[in-house]
C-alpha positions as a Markdown table, in Angstrom:
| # | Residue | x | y | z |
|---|---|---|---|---|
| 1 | Unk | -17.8 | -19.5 | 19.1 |
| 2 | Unk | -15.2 | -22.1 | 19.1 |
| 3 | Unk | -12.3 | -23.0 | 20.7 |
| 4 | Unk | -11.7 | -22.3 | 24.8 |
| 5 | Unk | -12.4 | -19.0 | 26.2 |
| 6 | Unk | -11.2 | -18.8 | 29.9 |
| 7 | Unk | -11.8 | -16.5 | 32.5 |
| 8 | Unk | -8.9 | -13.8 | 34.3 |
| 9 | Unk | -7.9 | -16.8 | 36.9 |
| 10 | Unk | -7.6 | -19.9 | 34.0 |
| 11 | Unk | -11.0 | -21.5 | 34.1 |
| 12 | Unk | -12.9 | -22.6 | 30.9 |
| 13 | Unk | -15.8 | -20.5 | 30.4 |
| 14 | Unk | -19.4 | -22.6 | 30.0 |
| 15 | Unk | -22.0 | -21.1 | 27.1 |
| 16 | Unk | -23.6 | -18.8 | 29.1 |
| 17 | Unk | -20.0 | -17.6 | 30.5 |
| 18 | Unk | -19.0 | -17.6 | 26.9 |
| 19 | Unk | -22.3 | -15.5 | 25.4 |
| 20 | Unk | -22.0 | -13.2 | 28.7 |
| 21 | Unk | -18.2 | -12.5 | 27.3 |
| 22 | Unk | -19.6 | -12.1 | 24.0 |
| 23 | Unk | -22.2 | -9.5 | 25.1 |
| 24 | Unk | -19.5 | -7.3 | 27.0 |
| 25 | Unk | -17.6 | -7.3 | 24.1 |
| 26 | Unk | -20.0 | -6.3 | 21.9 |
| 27 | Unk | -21.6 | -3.5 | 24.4 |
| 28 | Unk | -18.3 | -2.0 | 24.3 |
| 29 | Unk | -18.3 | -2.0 | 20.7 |
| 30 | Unk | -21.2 | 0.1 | 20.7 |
| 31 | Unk | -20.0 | 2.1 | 23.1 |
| 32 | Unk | -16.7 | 3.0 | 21.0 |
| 33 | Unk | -18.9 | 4.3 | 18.4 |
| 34 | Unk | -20.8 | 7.0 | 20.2 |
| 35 | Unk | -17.9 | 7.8 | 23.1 |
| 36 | Unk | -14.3 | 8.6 | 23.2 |
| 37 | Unk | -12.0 | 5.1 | 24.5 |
| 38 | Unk | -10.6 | 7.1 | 27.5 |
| 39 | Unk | -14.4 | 7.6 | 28.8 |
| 40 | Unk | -15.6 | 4.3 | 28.6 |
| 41 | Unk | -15.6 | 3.1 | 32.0 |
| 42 | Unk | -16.0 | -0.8 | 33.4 |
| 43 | Unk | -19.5 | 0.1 | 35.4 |
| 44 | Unk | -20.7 | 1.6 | 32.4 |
| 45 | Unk | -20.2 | -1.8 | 30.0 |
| 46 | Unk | -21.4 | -4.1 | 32.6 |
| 47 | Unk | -24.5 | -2.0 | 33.0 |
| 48 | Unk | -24.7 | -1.6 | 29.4 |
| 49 | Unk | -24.4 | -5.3 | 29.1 |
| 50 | Unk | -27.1 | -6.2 | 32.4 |
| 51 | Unk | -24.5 | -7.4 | 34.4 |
| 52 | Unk | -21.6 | -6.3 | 37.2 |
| 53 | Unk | -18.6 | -5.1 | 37.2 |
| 54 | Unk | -17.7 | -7.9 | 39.0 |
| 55 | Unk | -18.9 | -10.4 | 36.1 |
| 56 | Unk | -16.5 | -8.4 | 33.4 |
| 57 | Unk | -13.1 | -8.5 | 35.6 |
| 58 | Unk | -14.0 | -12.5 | 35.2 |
| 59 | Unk | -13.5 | -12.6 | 31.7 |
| 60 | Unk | -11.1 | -8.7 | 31.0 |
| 61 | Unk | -8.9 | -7.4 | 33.4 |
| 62 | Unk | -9.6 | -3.5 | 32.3 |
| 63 | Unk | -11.7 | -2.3 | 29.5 |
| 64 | Unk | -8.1 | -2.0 | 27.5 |
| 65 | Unk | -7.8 | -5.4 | 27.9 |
| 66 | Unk | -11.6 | -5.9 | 26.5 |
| 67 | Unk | -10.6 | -3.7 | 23.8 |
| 68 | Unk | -7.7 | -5.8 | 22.7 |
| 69 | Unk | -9.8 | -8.6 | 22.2 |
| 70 | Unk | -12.1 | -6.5 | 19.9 |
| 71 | Unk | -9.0 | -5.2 | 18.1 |
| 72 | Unk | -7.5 | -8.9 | 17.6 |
| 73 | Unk | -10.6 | -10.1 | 16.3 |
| 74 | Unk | -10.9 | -7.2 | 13.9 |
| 75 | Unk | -7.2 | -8.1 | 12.6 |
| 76 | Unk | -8.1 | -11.8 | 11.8 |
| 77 | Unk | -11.2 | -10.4 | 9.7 |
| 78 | Unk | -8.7 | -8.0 | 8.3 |
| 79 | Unk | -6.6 | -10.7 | 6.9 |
| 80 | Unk | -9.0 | -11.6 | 4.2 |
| 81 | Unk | -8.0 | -8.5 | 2.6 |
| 82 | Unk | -5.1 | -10.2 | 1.2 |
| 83 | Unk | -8.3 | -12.0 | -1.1 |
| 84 | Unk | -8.9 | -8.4 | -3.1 |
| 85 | Unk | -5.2 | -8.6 | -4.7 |
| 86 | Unk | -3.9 | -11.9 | -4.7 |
| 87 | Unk | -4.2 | -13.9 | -7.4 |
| 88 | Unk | -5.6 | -11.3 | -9.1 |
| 89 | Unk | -5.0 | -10.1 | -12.9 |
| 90 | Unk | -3.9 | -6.5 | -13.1 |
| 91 | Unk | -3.7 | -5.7 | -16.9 |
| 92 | Unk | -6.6 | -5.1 | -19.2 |
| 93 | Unk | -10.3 | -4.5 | -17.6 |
| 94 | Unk | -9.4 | -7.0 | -15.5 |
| 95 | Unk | -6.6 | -5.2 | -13.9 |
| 96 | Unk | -9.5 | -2.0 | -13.1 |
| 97 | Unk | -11.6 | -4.4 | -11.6 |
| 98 | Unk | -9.1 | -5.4 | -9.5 |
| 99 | Unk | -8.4 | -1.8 | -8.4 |
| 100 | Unk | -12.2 | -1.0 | -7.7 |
| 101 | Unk | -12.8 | -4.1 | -6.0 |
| 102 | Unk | -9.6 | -3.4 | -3.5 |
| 103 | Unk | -10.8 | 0.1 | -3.0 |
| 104 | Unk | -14.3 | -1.0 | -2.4 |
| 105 | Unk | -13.5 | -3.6 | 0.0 |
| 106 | Unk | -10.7 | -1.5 | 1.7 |
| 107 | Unk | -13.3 | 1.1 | 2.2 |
| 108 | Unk | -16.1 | -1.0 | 3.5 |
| 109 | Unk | -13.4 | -2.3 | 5.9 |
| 110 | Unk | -12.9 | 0.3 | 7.6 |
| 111 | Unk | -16.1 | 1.7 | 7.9 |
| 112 | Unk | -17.8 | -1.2 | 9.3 |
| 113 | Unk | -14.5 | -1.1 | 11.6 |
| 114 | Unk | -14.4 | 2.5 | 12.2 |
| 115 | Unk | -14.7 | 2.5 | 16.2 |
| 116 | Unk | -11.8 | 0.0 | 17.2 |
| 117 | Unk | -9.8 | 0.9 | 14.4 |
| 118 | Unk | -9.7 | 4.8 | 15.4 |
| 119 | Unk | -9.1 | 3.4 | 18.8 |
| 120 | Unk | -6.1 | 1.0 | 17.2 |
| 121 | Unk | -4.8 | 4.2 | 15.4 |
| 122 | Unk | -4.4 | 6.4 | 19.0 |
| 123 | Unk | -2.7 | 3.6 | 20.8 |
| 124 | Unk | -0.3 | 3.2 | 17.8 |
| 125 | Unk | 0.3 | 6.6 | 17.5 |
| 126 | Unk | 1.1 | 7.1 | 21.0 |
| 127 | Unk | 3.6 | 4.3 | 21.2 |
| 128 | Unk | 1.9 | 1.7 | 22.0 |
| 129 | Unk | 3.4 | -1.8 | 21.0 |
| 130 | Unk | 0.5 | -3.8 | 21.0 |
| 131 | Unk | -2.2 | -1.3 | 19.1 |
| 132 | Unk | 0.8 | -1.1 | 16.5 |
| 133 | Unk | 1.2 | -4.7 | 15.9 |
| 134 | Unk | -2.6 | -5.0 | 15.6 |
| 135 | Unk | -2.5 | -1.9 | 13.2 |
| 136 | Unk | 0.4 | -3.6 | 10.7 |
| 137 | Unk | -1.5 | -6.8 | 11.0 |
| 138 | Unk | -4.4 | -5.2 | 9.0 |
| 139 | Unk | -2.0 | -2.9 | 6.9 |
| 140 | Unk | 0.2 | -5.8 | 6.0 |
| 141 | Unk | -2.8 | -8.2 | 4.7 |
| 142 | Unk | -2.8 | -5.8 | 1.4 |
| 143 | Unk | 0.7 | -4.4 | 2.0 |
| 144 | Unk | 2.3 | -7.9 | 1.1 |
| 145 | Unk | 0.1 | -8.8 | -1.7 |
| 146 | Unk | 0.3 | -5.3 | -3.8 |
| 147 | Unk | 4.1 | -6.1 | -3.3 |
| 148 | Unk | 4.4 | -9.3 | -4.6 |
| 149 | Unk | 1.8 | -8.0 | -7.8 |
| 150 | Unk | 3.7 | -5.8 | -8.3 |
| 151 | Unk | 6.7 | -7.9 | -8.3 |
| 152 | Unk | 5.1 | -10.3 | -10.5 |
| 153 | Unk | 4.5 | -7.5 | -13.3 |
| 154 | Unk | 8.2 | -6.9 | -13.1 |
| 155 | Unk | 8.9 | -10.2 | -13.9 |
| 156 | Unk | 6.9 | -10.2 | -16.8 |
| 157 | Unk | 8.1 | -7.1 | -18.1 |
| 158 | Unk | 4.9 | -4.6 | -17.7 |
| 159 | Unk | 6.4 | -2.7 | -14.9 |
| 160 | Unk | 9.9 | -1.2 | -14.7 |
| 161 | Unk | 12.4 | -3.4 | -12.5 |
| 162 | Unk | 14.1 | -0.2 | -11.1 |
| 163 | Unk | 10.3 | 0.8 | -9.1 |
| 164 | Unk | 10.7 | -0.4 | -5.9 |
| 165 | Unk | 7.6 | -2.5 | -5.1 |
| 166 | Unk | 7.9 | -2.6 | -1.6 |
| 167 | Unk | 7.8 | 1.0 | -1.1 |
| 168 | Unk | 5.1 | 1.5 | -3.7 |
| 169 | Unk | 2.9 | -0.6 | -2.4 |
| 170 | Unk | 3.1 | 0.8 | 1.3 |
| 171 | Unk | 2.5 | 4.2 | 0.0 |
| 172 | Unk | 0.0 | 2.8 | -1.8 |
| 173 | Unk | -1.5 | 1.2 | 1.5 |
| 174 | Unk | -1.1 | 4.4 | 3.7 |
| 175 | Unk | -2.5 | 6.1 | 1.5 |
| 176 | Unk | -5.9 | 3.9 | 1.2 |
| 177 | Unk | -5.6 | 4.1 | 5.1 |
| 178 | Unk | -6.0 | 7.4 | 5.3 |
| 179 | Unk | -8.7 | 8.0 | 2.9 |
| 180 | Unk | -10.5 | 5.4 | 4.7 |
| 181 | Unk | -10.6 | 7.3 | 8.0 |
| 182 | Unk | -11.4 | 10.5 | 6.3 |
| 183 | Unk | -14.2 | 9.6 | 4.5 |
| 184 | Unk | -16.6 | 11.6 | 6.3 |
| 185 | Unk | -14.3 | 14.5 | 6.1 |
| 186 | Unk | -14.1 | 14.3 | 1.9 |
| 187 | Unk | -18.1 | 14.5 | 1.7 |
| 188 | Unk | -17.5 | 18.1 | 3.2 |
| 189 | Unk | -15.4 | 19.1 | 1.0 |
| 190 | Unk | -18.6 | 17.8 | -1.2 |
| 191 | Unk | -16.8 | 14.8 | -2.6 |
| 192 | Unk | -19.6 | 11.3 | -2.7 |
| 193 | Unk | -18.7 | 8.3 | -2.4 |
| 194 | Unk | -19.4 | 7.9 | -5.4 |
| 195 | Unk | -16.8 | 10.2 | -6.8 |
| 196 | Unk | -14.1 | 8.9 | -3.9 |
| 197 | Unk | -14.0 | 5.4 | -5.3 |
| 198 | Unk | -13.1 | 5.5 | -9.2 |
| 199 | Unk | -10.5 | 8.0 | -8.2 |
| 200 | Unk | -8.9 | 6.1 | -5.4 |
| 201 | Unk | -9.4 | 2.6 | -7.9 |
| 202 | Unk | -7.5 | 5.2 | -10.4 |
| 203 | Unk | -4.4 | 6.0 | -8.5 |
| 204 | Unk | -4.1 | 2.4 | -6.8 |
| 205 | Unk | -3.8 | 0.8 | -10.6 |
| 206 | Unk | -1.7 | 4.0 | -11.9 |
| 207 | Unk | 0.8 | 3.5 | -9.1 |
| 208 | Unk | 0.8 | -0.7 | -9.4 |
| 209 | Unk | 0.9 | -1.1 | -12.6 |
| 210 | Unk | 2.1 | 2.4 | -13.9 |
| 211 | Unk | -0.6 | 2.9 | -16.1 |
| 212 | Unk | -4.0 | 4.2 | -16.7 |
| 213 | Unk | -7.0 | 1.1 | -15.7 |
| 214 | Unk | -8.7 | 0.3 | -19.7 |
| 215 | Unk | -12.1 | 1.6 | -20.4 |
């Protein structure tokens, strides 16, 4: 861990402070995965964790608070999304590589994020500033890149300059999105994982570059 981490009242935290902060917020991780956010009570994470109550107001001052933290920390991993498009070919069997590869690591995102982010989805959806920022954050790391491909095939002639990139590539993003937090819902409708991905890799090159991935 680097960098300060300070307690509620402004004091530096020492290593054990620090892997005592690190424990609570990974006890409520766990927790998120098994029980709804609105359940998970303070008591319950600092017995989780083998500590007080007390010892978790030092470092959170509610478990929303704790749960930011999570969310924020999720966001920065999020950023290296932008890595799956950027600088990245998009014609030939390069360009289908480049779809599967976005899909793939899109996919894996969010389900090794699936707790917070299901949490970051309610608080956004409800109105809440904060669980929105985090949410565009995340959105916005592949958002912005698909645009500016996009753009970049404009330029160069492969893709027609009336298509608006920008809106493309946000559809293109909510849609991932939401396949992403469905994916247990498409395997009962019988559709693998295996299926899932060529078809998703198929529409995300369709709609950037207009035209069908080469075999």
């Amino acid at each position: 861990m680097t960098g300060q981490v300070r307690t509620v009242d402004g004091r530096v935290a020492g290593r054990r402070g620090q892997a005592t902060r690190q424990k609570l917020l990974d006890c409520l991780s766990e927790m998120l995965s098994s029980s709804p956010y609105r359940d998970v009570k303070v008591i319950d994470v600092a017995r989780r964790a083998g500590t007080s109550p007390a010892t978790f107001y030092q470092y959170f001052p509610d478990v929303e608070g704790a749960v930011l933290e999570i969310a924020e920390a999720m966001a920065k991993e999020g950023a290296a999304l932008t890595d799956l498009v950027a600088g990245r070919s998009w014609t030939g069997k390069a360009g289908r590589q480049t779809a599967e590869d976005l899909v793939e690591g899109f996919l894996g995102f969010w389900r090794k994020n699936d707790a917070i982010l299901r949490v970051v989805d309610l608080g956004a959806a409800e109105g809440d500033k904060r669980f929105y920022k985090i949410r565009m954050k995340v959105l916005n790391s592949v958002n912005n890149s698909l645009a500016d491909a996009i753009k970049d095939l404009q330029s160069r002639g492969r893709v027609d300059k009336e298509v608006n990139a920008a809106a493309v590539a946000g559809s293109l993003v909510a849609m991932l999105a939401s396949v992403a937090g469905h994916q247990k819902g498409f395997q009962s409708w019988g559709v693998k994982q295996a299926e899932l991905k060529p078809s998703l890799a198929l529409l995300v090159h369709l709609g950037v570059t207009g035209k069908k991935p080469a075999k």
